[in-house]
N, C-alpha and C positions, 0 to 999 in steps of 0.2 A: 191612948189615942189610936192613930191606924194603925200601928204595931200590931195589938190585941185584937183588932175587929179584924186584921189580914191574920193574923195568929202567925206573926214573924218574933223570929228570937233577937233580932235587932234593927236597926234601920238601915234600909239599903243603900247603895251609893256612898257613902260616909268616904270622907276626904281621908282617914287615918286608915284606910286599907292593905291589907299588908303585899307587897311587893308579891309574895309565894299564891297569891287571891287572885292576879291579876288578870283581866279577861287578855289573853292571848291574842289579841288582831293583829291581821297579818302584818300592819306598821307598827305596832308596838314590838312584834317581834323583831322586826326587820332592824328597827331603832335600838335593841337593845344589842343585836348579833353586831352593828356598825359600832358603837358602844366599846364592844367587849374586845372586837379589831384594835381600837384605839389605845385599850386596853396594852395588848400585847406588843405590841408597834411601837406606843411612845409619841409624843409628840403633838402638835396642831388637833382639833376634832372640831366641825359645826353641827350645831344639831339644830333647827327651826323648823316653826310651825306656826299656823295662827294661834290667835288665844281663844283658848276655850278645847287643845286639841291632845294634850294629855304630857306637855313638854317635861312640866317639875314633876310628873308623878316617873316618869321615865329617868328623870335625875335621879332620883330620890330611888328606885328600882337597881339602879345603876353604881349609885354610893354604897347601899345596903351591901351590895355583892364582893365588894373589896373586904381582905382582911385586912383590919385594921394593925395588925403587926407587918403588915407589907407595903402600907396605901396610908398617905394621911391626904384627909379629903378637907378644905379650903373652898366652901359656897361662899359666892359673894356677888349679889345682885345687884345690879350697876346704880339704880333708884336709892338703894343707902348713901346717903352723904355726897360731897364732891368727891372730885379726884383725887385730891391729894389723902380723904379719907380712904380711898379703896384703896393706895397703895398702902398706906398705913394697914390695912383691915389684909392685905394679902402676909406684911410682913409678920403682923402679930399670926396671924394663922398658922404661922413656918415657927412660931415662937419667941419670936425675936420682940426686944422693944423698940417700936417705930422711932426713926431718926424722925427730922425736921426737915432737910435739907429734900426734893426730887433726887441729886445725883445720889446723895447718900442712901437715901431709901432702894433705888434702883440694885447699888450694889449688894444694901444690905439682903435684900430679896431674894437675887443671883448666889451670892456666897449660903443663905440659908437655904436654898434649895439642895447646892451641892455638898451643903456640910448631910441631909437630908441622905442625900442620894449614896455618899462618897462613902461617908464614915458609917449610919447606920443601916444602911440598905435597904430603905425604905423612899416609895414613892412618891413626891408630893404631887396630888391631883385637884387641878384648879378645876371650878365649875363656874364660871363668872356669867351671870345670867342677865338677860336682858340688855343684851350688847347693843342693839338696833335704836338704843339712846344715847351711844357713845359716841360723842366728837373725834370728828376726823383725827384730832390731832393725840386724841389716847388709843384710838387703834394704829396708829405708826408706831407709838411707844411701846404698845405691844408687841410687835414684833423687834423691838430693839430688845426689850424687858428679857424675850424668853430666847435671846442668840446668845447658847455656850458656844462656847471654844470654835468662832468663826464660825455657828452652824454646821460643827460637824459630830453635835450629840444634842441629843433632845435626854435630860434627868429629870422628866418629868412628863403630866400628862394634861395638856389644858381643852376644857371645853368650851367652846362659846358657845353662846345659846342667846335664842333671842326669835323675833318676827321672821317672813321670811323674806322683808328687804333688806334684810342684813345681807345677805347671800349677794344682792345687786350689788351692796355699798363697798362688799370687799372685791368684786368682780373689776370696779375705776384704777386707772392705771396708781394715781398717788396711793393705793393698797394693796397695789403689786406684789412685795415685797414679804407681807403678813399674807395674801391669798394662797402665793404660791407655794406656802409652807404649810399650809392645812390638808394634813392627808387623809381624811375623814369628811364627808359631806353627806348628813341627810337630812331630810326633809319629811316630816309628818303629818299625812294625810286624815282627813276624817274618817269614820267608820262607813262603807259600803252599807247601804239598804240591809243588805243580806245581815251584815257585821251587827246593825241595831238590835232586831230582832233576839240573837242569841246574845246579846252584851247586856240585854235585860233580862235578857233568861239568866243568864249568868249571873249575873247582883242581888237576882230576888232568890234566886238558891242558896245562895251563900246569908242571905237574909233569913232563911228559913222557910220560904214558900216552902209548902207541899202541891200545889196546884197552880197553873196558872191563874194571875189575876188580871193581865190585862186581857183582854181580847186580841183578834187580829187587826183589828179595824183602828184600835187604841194604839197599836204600835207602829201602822204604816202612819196614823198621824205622825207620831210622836216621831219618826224618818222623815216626813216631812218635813215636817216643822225644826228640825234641830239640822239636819242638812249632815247628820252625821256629827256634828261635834258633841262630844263625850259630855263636854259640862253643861251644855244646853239640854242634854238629853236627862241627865241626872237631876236638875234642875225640874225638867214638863214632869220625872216619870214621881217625884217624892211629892209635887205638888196635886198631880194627880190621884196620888194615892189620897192623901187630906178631905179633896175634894169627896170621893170615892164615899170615905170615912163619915164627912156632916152627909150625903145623900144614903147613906146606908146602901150602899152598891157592892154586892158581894163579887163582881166584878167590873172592871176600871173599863169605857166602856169608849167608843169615841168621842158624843157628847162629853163625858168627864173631862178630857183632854181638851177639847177646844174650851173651857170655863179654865182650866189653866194656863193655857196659852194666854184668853184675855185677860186674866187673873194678874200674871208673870210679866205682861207687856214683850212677848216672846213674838 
């Protein structure tokens, strides 16, 4: 298909990209350096953005980077199951087999963290995603969950992640308590105009362009139209190519781009 008529060694954009690929913008970096803070510090981290703005792939960039004989990583996105699954889904992640009981889960969590921490010297790092669907009353239990020893150690590293009213919801006095214990806050931005331009240049090289293929014209659409967010832009620029491919367009052109735009409902 367009692979061969662009004469690419694979498809660009592709969701399975390896962390060491990664186009470098400046808040991806910025996200990964706050990340790696949290990292060495211990304790609370938030990380939000809208959707479509590059959150799991920064997760996923951020897990890779732990040694796994130092770091046990525990993803768990809030959308699987009820509550009392996610505590189960935390305890089994630490190894343990889930009690029955809230209080007994609680503890057993607490004690497998610190058997974690204590006896083999390894850290367990929570990534709980998509918090901005959690009820009031499991973000208070959160910060019950992860208070050792009266709050005077953090044996562990937890990140929430999620929209960016999350950030509001824990700002309300009744999440006092869990805000003011997050020593990590950032916030991920779309790609600058500037950032589109070379974030395609970047993917179709790694794709195997030898040449450019879009135009210039092809790519301020394509910044227009996605406003900067990563998966909207990935989305105009592989449908673009398709389009490119049935018109025989050796290259992508702006017309091509607005028939995927209407194409994509974008």
């Amino acid at each position: 298909m367009y692979k061969s008529f662009y004469s690419l060694a694979q498809a660009p954009f592709s969701k399975d990209i390896q962390p060491s690929d990664a186009y470098p913008s400046t808040d991806y970096q910025g996200a990964i350096r706050a990340l790696n803070y949290l990292q060495k510090s211990k304790g609370i981290g938030l990380l939000i953005g809208d959707p479509g703005v590059g959150k799991t792939f920064t997760l996923r960039s951020f897990k890779e980077s732990l040694s796994p004989s130092l770091y046990q990583v525990i993803y768990f996105p809030l959308s699987t199951g009820g509550v009392m699954d996610f505590y189960r889904g935390l305890a089994f992640g630490l190894g343990e087999e889930p009690k029955f009981r809230k209080v007994d889960l609680f503890r057993q969590i607490q004690q497998g963290i610190e058997r974690l921490a204590g006896e083999r010297k390894i850290t367990p790092v929570f990534i709980l995603d998509e918090m901005h669907m959690a009820k009031d009353a499991f973000l208070q239990d959160i910060a019950i969950l992860f208070n050792f020893q009266m709050d005077s150690t953090n044996p562990f590293i937890l990140v929430l992640a999620g929209l960016p009213h999350l950030k509001s919801r824990l700002a309300l006095n009744h999440h006092r308590p869990l805000s003011q214990r997050v020593i990590m806050k950032y916030e991920i931005q779309p790609l600058s105009k500037e950032e589109v331009s070379t974030y395609i240049d970047h993917h179709m090289k790694l794709a195997g362009a030898k040449m450019p293929i879009f135009t210039e014209s092809a790519i301020e659409a394509i910044a227009l139209r996605s406003q900067g967010w990563p998966r909207v832009i990935n989305t105009l620029t592989v449908n673009s190519l398709l389009f490119g491919f049935q018109l025989k367009k050796d290259q992508v052109d702006e017309e091509i781009v607005r028939l995927a735009i209407e194409d994509s409902g974008l």
